[in-house]
C-alpha positions as CSV (number, residue, x, y, z in Angstrom):
1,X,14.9,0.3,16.9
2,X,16.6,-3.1,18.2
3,X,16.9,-1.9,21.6
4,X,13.2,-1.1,21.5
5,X,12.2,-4.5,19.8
6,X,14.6,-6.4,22.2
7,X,12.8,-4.5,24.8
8,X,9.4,-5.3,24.1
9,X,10.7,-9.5,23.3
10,X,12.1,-9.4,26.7
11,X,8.9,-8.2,28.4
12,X,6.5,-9.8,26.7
13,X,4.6,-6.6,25.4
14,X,4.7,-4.8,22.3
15,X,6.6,-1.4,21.3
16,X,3.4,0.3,21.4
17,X,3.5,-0.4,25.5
18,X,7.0,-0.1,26.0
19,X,7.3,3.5,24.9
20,X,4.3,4.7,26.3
21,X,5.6,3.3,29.7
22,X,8.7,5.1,29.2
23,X,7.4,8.2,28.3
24,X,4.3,8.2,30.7
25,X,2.1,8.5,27.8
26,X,-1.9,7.4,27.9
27,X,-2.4,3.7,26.0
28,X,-5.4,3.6,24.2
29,X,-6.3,1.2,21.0
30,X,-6.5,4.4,18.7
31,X,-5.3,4.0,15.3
32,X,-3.4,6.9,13.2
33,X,-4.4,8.6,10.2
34,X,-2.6,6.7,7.5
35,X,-0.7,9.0,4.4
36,X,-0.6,7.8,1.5
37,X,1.8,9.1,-1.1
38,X,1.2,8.1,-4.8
39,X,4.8,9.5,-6.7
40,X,4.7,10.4,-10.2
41,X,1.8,7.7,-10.9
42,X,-0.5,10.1,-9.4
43,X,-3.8,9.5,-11.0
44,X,-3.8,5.3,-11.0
45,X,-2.0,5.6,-7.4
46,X,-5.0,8.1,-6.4
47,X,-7.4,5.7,-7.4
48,X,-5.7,2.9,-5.6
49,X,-5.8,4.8,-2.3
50,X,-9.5,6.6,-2.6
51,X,-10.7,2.8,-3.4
52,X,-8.8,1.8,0.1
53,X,-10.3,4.3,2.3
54,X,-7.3,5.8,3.1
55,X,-7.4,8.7,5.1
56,X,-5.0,11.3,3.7
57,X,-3.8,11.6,0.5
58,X,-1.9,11.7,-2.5
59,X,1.4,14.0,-2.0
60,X,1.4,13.8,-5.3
61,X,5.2,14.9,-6.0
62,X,4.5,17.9,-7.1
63,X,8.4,18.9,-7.6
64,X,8.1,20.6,-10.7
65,X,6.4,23.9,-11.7
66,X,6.4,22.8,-15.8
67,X,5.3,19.8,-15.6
68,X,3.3,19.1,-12.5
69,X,2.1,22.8,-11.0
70,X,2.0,24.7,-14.0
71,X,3.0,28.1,-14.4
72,X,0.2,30.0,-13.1
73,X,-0.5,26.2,-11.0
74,X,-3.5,25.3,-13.2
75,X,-1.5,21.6,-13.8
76,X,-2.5,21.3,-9.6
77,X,-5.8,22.9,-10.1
78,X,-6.9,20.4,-12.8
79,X,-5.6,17.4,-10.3
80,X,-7.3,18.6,-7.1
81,X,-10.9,18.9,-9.4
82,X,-9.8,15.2,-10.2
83,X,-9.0,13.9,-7.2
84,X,-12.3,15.6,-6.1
85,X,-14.1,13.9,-8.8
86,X,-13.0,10.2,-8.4
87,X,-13.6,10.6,-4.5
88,X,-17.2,11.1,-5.4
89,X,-17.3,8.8,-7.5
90,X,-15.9,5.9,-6.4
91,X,-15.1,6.8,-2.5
92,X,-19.0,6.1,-1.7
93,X,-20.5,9.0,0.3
94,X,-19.4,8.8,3.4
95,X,-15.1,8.9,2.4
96,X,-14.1,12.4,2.9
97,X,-10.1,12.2,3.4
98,X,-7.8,14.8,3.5
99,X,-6.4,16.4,0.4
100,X,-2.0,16.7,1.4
101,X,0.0,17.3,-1.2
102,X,3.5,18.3,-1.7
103,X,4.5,21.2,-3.6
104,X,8.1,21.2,-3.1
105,X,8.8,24.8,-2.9
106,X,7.4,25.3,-6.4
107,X,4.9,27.8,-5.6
108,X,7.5,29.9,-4.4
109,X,8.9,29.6,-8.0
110,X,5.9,30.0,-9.8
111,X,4.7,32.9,-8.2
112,X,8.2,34.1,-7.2
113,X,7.5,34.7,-3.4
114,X,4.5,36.6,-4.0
115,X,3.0,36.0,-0.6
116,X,-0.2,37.4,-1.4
117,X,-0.5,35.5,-5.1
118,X,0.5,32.3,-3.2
119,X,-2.4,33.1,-0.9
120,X,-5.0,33.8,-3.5
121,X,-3.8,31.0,-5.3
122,X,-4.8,28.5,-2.5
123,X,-8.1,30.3,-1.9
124,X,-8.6,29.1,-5.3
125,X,-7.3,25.7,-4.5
126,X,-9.4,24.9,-1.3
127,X,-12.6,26.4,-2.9
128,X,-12.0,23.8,-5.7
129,X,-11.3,21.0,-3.0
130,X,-14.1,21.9,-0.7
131,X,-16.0,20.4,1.5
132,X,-12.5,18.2,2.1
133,X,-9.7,19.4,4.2
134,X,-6.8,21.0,2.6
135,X,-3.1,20.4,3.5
136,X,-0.2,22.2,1.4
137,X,3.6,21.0,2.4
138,X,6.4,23.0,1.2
139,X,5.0,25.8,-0.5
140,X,8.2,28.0,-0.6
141,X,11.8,27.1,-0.3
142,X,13.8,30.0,0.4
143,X,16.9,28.8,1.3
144,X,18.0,28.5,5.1
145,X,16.4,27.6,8.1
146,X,15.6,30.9,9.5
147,X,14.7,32.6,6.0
148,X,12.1,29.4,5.7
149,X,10.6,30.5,9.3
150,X,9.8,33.9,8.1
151,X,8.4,33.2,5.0
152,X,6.1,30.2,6.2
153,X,5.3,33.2,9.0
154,X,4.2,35.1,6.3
155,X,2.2,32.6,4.3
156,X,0.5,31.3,7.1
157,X,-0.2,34.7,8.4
158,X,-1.8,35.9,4.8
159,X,-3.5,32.6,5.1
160,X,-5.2,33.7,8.6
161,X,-6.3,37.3,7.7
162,X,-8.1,36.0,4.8
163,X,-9.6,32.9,6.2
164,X,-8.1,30.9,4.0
165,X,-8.9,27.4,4.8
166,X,-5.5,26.2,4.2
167,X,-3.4,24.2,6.3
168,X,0.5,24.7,5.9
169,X,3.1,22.0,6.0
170,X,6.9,22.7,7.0
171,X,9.2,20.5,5.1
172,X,12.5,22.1,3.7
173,X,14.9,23.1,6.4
174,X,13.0,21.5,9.1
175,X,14.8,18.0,9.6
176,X,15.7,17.8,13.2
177,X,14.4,17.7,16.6
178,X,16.0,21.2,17.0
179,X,14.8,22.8,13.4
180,X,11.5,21.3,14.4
181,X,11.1,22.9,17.5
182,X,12.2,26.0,16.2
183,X,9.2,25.9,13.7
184,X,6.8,24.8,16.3
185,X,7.7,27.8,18.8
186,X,7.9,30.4,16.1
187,X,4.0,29.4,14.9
188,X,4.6,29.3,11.4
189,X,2.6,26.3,10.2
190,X,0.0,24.0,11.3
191,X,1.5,20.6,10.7
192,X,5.5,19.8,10.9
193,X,6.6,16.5,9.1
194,X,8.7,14.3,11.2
195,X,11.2,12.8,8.7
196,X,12.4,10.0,11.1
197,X,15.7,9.0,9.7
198,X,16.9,12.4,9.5
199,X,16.1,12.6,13.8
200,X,18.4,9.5,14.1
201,X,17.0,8.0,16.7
202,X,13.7,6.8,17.6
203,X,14.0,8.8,20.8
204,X,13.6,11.7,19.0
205,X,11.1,11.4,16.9
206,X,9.1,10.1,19.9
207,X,10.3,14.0,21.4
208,X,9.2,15.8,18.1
209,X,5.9,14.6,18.1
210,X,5.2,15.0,21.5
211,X,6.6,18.6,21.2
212,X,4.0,19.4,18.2
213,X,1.6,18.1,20.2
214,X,2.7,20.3,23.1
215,X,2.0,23.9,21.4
216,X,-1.0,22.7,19.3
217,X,0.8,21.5,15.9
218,X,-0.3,18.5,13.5
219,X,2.6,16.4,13.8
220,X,2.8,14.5,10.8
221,X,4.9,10.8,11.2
222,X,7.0,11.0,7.9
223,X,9.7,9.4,6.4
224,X,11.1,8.4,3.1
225,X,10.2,5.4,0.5
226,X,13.5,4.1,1.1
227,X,13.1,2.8,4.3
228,X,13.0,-0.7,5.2
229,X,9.6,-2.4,6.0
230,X,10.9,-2.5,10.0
231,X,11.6,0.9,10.5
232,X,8.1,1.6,9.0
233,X,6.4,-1.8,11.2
234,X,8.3,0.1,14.4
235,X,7.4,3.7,13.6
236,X,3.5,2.4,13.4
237,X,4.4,1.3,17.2
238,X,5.6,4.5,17.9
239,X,2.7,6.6,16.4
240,X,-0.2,4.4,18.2
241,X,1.8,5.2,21.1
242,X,2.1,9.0,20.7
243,X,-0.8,9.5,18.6
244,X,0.5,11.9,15.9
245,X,-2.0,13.6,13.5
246,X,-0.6,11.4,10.9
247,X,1.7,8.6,10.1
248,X,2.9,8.1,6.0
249,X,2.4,4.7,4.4
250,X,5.9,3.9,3.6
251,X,8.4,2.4,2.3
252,X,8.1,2.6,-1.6
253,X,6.3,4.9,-3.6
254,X,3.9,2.2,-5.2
255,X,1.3,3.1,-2.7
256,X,0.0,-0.7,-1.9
257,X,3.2,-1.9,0.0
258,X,3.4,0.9,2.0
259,X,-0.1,1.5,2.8
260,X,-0.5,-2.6,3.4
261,X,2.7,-3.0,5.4
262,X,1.6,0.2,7.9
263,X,-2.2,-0.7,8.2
264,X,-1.8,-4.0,8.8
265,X,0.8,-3.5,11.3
266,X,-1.5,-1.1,13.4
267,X,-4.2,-3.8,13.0
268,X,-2.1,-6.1,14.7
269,X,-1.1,-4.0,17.5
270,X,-4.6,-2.5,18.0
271,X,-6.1,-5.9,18.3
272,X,-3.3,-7.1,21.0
273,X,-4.2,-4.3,22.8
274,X,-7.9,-4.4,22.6
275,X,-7.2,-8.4,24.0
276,X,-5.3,-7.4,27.0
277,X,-8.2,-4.9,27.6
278,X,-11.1,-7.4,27.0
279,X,-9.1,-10.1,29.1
280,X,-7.7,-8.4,31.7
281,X,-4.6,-7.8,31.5
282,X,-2.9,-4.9,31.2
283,X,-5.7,-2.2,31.2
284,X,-5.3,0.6,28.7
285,X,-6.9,4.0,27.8
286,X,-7.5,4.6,31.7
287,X,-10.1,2.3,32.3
């Protein structure tokens, strides 16, 4: 992350144009998708972020089948009608985000590995979230890399016979740039999450997402509320660069600072760029 910064001071430029130099990659003033994740305050934090527009939303923390999935997941049922609800009614008509939430391998639990309850179980889900897009992280933690790669197979195959209209999330056991590719070439989810401090460096994470983005894979720009507000301010350079599907709003799990500290960081970018474009100088997106 220095190296990069010190890199961009030195030329004048921002991190955004430094990587996409570097790694060849087409500059365009496009922002990302932002996350936002609400922790255990998942009703006033889901209000917080429908009444900011954000684009993807809540996580939710859903880490616990008594108290947050419930034991047939009618706890998660009741929150997606919610969320549903409060989107309608105070997102005006034209906010339809994207419902992500993170299950923490409690489905798994709660339906002990029944594939096929797991499955009918988010039929139920999306028809309750309909008409917004459905994203489910985590749904079964089994225990090892390669036992997580065959039962996400499984899921996500279940998923596809039915036409479920569930997208699946790979979390648990894939940390780095190698577990990640091994998900993305086995064709076991939809979207990966990129946790960036588990990749080390920057460099990687850059990799990972172009990888996802290689075979056709969300890659989703993650991370952990315990970063620092630079490692989020330099992964927003990074993600405007690479264009992942999505980028979390991070650090803390109070949703304003993170979802403040990302957005207005890509603002500041996108506008530079969109100034060197309108002024001639360095052209971007090809034109």
């Amino acid at each position: 992350q220095a190296l990069l910064d010190g890199v961009a001071k030195a030329k004048h430029t921002t991190m955004t144009e430094v990587v996409s130099e570097e790694y060849g990659l087409p500059l365009t003033a496009k922002p990302v998708p932002i996350f936002a994740q609400t922790g255990d305050e998942r009703y006033s934090n889901g209000d917080k972020a429908i009444l900011k527009h954000v684009q993807v939303l809540p996580h939710g923390l859903i880490n616990t089948v008594e108290t947050k999935l419930g034991a047939q997941g009618e706890i998660l049922l009741d929150y997606v009608k919610w969320l549903k609800k409060r989107i309608e009614a105070i997102g005006g008509k034209d906010y339809r985000p994207v419902l992500h939430l993170d299950v923490y391998g409690t489905l798994g639990i709660a339906f002990k590995d029944d594939f096929f309850a797991i499955a009918n179980y988010l039929k139920t889900l999306s028809e309750v979230a309909f008409p917004l897009k459905l994203r489910i992280e985590g749904p079964v933690d089994v225990g090892s890399r390669e036992a997580q790669i065959q039962a996400l197979g499984k899921l996500h195959n279940r998923l596809q016979a039915q036409n479920i209209p569930v997208e699946i999330v790979a979390d648990e056991w894939c940390n780095t740039l190698e577990d990640i590719q091994e998900f993305v070439q086995a064709g076991v989810c939809d979207m990966v999450q990129i946790k960036t401090p588990d990749l080390g460096g920057i460099n990687n994470t850059i990799e990972a997402v172009l990888f996802c983005k290689e075979y056709g894979i969300g890659a989703y720009m993650g991370g952990t509320c315990n970063e620092t507000e630079r490692s989020a301010q330099i992964s927003v350079h990074i993600a405007v660069a690479t264009q992942p599907a999505q980028i979390l709003a991070k650090p803390g799990m109070g949703l304003d600072e993170g979802v403040m500290i990302v957005y207005n960081e890509m603002q500041r970018v996108l506008a530079i760029l969109e100034n060197k474009k309108v002024k001639g100088g360095v052209p971007i997106g090809g034109n």
